[in-house]
N, C-alpha and C positions, 0 to 999 in steps of 0.2 A: 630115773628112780621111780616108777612106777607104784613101787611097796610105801613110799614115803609119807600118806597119808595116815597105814596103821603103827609108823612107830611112833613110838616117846616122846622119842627126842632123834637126833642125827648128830655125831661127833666124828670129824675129823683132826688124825692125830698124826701129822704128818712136822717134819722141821724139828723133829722130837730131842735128838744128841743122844747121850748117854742118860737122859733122866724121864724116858719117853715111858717108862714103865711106869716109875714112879709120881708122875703131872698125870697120867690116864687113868691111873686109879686113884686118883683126887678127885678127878672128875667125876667119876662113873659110882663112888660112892658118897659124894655129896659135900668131900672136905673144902671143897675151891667150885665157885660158882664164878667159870668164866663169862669173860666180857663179848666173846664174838665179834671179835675186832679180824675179821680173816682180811687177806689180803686179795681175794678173790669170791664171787662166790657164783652158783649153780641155780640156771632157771628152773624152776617146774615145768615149762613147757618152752616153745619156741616162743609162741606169742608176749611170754615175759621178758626176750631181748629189743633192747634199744632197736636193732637192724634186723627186724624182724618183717617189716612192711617192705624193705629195702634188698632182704633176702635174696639169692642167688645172682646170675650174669644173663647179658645178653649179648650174642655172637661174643661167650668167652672175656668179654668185657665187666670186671665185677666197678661197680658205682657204690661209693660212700653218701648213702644220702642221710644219714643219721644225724649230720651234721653238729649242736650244743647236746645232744643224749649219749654221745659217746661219752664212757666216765672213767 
């Protein structure tokens, strides 16, 4: 996400059911000020993951060295 500096904000609206309409336009007009409780979420770069130092394989061999930073 490149663009991610000049917006607002960033809303992800996915898991939505039958009421994905109606929870997105709570949001997006200001009735419901979520929590940001996501169940995953997105580096800005690579250097903001834990297995970043630890990155790629050798002869095809990939190493967990992340070790207590994996979350």
């Amino acid at each position: 996400m490149p663009w991610h500096k000049e917006a607002r904000a960033l809303m992800l609206a996915w898991y939505g059911g039958n009421e994905i309409g109606n929870s997105t336009a709570d949001v997006v007009f200001g009735d419901v000020i979520p929590s940001a409780k996501l169940p995953l979420s997105w580096p800005r770069s690579l250097e903001d993951n834990p297995s970043y130092l630890n990155f790629g394989s050798t002869n095809g061999r990939v190493l967990y060295g992340e070790d207590i930073s994996v979350l």
